[in-house]
Backbone bond lengths (Angstrom), bond angles and torsions (degrees), N, CA, C in turn:
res aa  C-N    CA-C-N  psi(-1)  N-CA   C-N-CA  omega(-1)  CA-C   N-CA-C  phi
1 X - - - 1.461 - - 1.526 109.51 -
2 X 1.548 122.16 119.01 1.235 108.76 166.21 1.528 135.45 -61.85
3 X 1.311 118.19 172.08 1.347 107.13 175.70 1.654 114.10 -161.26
4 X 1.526 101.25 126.77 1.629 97.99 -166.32 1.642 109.96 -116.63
5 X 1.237 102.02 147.69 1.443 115.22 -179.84 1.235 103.28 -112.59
6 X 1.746 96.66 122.86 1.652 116.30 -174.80 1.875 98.57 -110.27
7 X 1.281 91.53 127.56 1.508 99.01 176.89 1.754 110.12 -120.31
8 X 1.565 128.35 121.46 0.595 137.62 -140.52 1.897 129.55 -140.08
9 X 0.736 134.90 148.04 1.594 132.22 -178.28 1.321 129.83 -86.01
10 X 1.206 148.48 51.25 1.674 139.39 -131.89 2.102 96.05 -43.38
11 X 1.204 111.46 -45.90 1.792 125.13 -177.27 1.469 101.62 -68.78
12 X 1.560 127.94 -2.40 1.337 103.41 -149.76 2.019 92.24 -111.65
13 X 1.726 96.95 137.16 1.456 110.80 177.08 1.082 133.47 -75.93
14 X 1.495 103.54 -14.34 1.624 101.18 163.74 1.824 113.64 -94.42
15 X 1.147 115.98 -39.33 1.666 92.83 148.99 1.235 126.50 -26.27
16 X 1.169 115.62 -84.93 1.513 120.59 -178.12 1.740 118.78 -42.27
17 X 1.422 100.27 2.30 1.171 88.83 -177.30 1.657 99.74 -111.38
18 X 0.960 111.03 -10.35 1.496 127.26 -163.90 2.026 95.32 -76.67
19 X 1.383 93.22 -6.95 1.848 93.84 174.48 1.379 115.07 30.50
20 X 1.628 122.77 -170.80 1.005 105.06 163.62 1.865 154.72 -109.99
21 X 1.785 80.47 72.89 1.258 103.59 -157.07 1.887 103.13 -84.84
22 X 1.474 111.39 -2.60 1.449 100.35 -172.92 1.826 89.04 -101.16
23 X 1.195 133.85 -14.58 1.661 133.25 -177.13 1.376 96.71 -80.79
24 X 1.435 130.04 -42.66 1.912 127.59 162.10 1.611 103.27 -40.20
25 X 1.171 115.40 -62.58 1.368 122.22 -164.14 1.463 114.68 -70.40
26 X 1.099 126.20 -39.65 1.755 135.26 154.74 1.332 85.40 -43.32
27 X 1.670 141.84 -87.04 1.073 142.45 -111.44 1.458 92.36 -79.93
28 X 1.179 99.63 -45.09 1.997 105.75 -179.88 1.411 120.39 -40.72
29 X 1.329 105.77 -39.98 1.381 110.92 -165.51 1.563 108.01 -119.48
30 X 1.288 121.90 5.61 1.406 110.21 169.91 1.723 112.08 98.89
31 X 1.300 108.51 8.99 1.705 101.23 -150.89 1.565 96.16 -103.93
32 X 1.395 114.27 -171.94 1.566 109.50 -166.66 1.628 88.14 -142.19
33 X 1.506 105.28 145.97 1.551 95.87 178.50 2.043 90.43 -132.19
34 X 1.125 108.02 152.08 1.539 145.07 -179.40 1.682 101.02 -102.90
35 X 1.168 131.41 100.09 1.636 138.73 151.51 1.360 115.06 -50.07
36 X 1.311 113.53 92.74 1.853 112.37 149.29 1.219 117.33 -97.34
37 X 1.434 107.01 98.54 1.598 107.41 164.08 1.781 107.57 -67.10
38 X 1.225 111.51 148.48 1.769 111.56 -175.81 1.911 99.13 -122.68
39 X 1.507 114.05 -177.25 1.262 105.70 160.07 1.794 93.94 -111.41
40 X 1.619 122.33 109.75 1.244 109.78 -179.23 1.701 116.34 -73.91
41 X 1.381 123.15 0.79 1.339 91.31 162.83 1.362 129.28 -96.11
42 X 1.780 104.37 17.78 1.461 88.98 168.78 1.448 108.65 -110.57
43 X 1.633 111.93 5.45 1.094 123.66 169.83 1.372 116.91 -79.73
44 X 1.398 126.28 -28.62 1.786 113.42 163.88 1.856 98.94 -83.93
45 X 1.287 109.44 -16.04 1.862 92.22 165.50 1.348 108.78 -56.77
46 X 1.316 121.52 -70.47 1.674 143.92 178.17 1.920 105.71 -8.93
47 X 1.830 94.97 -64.30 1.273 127.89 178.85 1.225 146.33 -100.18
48 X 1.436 99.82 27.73 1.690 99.98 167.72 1.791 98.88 73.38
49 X 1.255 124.26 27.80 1.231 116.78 142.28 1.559 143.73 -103.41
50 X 1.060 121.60 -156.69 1.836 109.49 -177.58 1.627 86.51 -149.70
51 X 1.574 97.56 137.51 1.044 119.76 -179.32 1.782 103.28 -62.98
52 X 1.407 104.00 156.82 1.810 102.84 169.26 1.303 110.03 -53.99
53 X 1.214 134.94 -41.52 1.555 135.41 -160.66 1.400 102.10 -82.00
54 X 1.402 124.45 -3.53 1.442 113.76 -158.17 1.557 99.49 -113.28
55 X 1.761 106.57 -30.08 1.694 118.47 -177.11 1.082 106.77 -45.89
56 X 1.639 108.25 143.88 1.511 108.22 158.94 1.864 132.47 -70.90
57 X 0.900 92.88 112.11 1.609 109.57 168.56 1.710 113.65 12.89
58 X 0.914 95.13 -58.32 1.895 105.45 173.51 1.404 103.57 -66.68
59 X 1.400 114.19 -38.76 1.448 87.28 -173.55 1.566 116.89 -102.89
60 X 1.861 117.64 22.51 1.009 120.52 159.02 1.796 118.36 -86.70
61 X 1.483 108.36 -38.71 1.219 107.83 155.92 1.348 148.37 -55.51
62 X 1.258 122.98 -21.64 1.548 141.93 137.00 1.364 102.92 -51.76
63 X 1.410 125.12 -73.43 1.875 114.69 -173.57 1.788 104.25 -52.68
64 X 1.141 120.38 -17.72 1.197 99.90 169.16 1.350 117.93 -103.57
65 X 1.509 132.15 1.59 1.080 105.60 170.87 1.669 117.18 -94.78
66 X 1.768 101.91 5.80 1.363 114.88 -165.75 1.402 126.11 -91.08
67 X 1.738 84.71 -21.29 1.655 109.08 161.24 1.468 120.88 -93.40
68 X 1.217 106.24 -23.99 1.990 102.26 139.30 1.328 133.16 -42.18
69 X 1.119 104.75 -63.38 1.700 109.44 -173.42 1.285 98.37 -65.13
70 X 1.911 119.90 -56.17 1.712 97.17 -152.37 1.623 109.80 -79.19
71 X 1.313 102.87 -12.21 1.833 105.04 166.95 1.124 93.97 -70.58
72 X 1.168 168.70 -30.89 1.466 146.58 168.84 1.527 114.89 -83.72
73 X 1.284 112.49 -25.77 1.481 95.77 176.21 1.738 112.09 -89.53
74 X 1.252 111.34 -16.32 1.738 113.56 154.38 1.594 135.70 -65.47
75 X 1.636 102.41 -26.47 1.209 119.48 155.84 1.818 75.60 92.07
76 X 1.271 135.34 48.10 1.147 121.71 143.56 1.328 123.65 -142.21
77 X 1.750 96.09 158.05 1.725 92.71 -175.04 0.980 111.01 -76.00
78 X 1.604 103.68 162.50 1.649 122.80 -176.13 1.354 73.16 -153.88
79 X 1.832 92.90 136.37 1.560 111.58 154.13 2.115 106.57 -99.33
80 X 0.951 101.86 142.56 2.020 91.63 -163.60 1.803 99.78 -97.63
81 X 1.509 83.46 -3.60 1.931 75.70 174.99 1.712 91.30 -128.29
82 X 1.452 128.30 99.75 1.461 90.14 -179.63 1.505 100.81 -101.25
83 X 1.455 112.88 173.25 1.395 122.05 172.10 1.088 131.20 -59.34
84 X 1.885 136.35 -11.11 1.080 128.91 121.88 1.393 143.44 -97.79
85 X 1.037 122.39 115.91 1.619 113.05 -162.87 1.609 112.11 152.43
86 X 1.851 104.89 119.50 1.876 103.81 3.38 1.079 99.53 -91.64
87 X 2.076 84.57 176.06 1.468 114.21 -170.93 1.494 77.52 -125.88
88 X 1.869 100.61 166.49 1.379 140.27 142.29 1.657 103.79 -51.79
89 X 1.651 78.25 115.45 1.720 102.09 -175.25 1.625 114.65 -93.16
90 X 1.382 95.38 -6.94 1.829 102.45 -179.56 1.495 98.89 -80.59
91 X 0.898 153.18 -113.41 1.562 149.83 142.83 1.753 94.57 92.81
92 X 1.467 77.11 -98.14 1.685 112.79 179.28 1.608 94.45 -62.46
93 X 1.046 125.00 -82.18 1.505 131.23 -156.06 1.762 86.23 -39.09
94 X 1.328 134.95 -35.37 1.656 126.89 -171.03 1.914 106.17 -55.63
95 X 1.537 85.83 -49.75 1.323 97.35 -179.44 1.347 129.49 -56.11
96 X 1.551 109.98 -64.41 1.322 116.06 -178.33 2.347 100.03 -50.57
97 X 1.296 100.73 -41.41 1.797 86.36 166.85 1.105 127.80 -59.48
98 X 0.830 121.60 -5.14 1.634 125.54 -162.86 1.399 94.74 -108.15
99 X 1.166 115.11 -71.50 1.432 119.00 163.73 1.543 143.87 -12.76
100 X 1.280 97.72 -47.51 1.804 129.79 164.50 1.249 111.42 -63.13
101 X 1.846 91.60 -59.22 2.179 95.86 169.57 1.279 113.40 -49.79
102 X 1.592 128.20 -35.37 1.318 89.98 -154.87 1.698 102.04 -119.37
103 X 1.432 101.17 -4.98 1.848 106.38 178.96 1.061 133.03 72.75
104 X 1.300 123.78 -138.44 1.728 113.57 -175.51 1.540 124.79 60.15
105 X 1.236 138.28 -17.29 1.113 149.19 -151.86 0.875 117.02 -131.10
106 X 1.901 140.92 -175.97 1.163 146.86 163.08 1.397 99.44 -91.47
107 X 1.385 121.08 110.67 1.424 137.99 143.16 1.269 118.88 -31.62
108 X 1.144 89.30 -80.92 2.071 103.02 -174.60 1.516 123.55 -55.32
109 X 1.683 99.32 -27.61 1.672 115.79 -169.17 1.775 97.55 -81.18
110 X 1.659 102.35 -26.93 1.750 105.39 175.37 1.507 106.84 -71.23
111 X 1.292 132.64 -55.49 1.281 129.65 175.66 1.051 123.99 -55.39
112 X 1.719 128.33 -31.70 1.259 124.25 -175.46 1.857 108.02 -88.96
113 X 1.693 99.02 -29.03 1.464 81.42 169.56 1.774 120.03 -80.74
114 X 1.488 116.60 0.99 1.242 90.53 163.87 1.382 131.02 -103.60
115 X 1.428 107.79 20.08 1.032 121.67 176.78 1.644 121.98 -102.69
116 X 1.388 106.94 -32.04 1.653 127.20 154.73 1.838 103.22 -50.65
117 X 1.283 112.99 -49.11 1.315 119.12 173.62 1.430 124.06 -30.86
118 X 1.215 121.55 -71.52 0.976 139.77 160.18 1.746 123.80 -39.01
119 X 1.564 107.33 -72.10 1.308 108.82 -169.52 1.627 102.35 -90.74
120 X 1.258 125.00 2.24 1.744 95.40 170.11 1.347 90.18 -152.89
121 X 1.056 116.55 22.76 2.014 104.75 168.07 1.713 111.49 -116.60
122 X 1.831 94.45 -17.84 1.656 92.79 -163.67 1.540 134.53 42.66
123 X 1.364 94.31 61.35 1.530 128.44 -171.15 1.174 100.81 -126.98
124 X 1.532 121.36 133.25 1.724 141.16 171.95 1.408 91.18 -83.96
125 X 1.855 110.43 123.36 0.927 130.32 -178.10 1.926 102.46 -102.20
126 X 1.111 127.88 19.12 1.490 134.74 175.61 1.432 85.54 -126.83
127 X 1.257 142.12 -44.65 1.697 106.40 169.63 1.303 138.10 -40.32
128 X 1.250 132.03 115.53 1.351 121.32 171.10 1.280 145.06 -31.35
129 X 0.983 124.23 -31.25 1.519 146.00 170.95 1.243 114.04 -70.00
130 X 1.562 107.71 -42.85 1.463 107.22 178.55 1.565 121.58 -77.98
131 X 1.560 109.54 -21.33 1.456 121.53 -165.85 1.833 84.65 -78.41
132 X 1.271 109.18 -69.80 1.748 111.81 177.38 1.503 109.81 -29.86
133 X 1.522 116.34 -69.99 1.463 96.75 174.04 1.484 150.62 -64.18
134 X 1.422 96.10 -2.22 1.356 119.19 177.35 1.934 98.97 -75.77
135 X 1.489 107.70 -53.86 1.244 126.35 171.43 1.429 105.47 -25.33
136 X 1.585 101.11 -81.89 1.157 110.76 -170.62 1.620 148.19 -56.44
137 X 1.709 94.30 -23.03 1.399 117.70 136.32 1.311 156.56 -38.94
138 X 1.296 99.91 -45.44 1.452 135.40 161.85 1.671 111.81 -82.75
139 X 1.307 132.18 12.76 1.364 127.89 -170.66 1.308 113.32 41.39
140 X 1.063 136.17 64.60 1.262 146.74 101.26 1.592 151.13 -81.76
141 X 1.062 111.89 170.34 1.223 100.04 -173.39 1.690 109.69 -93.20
142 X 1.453 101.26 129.77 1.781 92.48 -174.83 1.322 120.85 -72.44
143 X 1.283 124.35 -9.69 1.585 121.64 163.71 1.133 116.36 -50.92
144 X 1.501 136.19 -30.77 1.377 156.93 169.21 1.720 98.02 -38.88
145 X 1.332 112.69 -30.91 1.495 107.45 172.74 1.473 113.48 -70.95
146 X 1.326 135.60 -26.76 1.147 130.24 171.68 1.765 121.01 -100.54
147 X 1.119 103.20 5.43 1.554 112.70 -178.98 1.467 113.00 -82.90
148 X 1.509 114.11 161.69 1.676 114.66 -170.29 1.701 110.02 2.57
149 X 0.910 94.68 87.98 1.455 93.26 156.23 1.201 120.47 -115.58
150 X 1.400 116.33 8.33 1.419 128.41 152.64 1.494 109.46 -61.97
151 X 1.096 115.14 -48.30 1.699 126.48 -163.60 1.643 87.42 -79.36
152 X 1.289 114.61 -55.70 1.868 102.18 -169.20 1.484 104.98 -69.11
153 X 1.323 130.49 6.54 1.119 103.83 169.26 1.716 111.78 -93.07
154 X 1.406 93.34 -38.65 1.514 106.38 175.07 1.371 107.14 -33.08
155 X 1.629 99.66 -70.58 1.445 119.14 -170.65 1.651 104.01 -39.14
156 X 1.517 133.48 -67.38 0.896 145.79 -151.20 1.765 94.28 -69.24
157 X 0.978 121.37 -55.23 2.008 117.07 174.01 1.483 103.92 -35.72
158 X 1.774 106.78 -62.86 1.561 116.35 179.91 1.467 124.63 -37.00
159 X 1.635 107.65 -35.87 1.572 124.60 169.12 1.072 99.88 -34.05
160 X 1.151 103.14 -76.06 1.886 120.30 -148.30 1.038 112.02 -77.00
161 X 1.660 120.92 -10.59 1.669 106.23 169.20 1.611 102.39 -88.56
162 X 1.228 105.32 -29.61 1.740 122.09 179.89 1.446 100.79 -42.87
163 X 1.100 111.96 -63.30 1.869 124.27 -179.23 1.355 108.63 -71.39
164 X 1.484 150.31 -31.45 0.890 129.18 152.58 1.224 128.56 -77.88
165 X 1.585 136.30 27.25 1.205 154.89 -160.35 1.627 85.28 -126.74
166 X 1.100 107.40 -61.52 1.851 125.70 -178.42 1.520 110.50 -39.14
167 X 1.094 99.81 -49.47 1.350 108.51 -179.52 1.413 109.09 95.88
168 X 1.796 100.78 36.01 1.912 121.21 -174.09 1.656 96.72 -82.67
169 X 1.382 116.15 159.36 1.818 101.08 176.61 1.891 82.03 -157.54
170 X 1.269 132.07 9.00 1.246 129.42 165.01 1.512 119.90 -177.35
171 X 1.116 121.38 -161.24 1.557 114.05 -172.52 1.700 99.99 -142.29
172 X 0.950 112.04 170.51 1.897 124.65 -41.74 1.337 120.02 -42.92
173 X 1.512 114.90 133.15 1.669 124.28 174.77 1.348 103.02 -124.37
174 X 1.579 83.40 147.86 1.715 83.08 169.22 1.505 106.10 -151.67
175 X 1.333 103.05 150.28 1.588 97.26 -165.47 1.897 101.33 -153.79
176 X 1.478 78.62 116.82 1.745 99.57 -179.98 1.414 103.27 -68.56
177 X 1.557 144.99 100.45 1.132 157.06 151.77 1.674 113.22 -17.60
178 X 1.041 88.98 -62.62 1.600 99.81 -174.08 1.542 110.89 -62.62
179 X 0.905 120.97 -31.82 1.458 122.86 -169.90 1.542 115.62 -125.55
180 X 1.483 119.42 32.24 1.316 118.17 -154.08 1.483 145.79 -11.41
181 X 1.447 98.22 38.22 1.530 122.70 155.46 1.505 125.46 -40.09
182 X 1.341 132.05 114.94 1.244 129.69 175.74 1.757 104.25 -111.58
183 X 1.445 121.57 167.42 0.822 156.44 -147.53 1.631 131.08 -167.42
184 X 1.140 117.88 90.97 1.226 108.02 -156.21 2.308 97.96 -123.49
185 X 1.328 111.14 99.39 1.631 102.95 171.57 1.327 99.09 120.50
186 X 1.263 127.55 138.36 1.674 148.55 -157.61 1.686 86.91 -85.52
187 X 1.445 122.41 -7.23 1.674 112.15 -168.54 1.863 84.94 -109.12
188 X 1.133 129.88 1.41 2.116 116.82 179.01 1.894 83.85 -110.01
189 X 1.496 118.01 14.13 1.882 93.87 177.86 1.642 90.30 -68.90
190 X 1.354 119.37 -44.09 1.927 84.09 172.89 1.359 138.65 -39.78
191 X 1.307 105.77 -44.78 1.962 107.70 -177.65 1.377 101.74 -57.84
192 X 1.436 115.19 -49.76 1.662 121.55 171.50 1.256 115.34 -27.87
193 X 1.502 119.53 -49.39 1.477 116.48 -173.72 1.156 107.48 -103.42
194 X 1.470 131.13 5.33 1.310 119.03 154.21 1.377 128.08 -91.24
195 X 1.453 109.61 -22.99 1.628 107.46 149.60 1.101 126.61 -78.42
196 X 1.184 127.72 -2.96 1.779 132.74 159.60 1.129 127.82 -54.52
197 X 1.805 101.64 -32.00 1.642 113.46 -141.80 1.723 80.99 -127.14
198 X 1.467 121.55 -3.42 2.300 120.66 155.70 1.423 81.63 107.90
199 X 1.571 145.51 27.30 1.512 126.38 -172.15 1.521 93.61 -103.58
């Protein structure tokens, strides 16, 4: 059975855009995926990237007109300025760990709603209330927002050396273990499922 490790941004817009088209593609092929939420701006530190605030101008205007088009050609909203952002990526990223630990729930429906959060609800995903109701949505239990957060923090450091071990340098990544396949952008989940499926 394959199995892919998705490393990820709770703030980040091309995640959220990546919907849930990589849990189809697990499902297609039998495979199992592991959630690493990371903090990506210390992950383009790590890797020879530049924070959003630091890019040059041109190449923020391209990321925004790029998250125009494919939010329209996905048929979902994106607000391109939302009202939080950025946010504190530990918050959520505590949760969605905790979450994984303890199961019962929709995984994927927790990550994608905190990522919907952000870009089309304009909801602070480090508020409490919002992390709980996100929780609770997802069938979990919202106390899970205050649980080990000793361990999710751990966990969440472990990410980011995990992904720079991976050979991750942004989000969405995904990287088939077994076959050291990388994947880097919600627009290569095709190659993903064509090396899933022996193409």
């Amino acid at each position: 059975m394959a199995h892919i490790d998705y490393y990820f941004g709770t703030p980040s817009p091309w995640s959220y855009l990546a919907g849930n088209r990589l849990e189809e593609i697990a499902a297609r092929h039998g495979a199992t995926i592991t959630y690493k939420p990371v903090d990506l701006l210390q992950l383009f530190d790590r890797t020879g990237g530049v924070r959003p605030a630091d890019r040059h101008p041109s190449r923020m205007e391209h990321r925004a007109q790029e998250l125009r088009r494919w939010s329209q050609h996905l048929g979902m909203a994106l607000n391109l300025k939302p009202a939080f952002w950025p946010v504190n990526p530990a918050p959520s990223s505590y949760a969605i760990i905790a979450a994984q630990q303890a199961g019962g729930g929709d995984l994927a429906g927790l990550v994608q709603g905190f990522l919907r959060a952000v870009w089309a609800e304009d909801a602070d995903i480090a508020d409490d209330a919002v992390i709980r109701g996100k929780l609770a949505a997802a069938g979990f239990d919202p106390d899970l927002a205050d649980k080990g957060l000793f361990v999710g923090a751990e966990t969440f450091g472990s990410n980011l050396e995990q992904a720079v071990e991976a050979g991750a340098f942004g989000a969405p990544f995904y990287t088939v273990p077994e076959t050291g396949e990388r994947f880097w952008g919600q627009d290569r989940l095709d190659f993903l499922d064509r090396h899933l499926a022996g193409l």
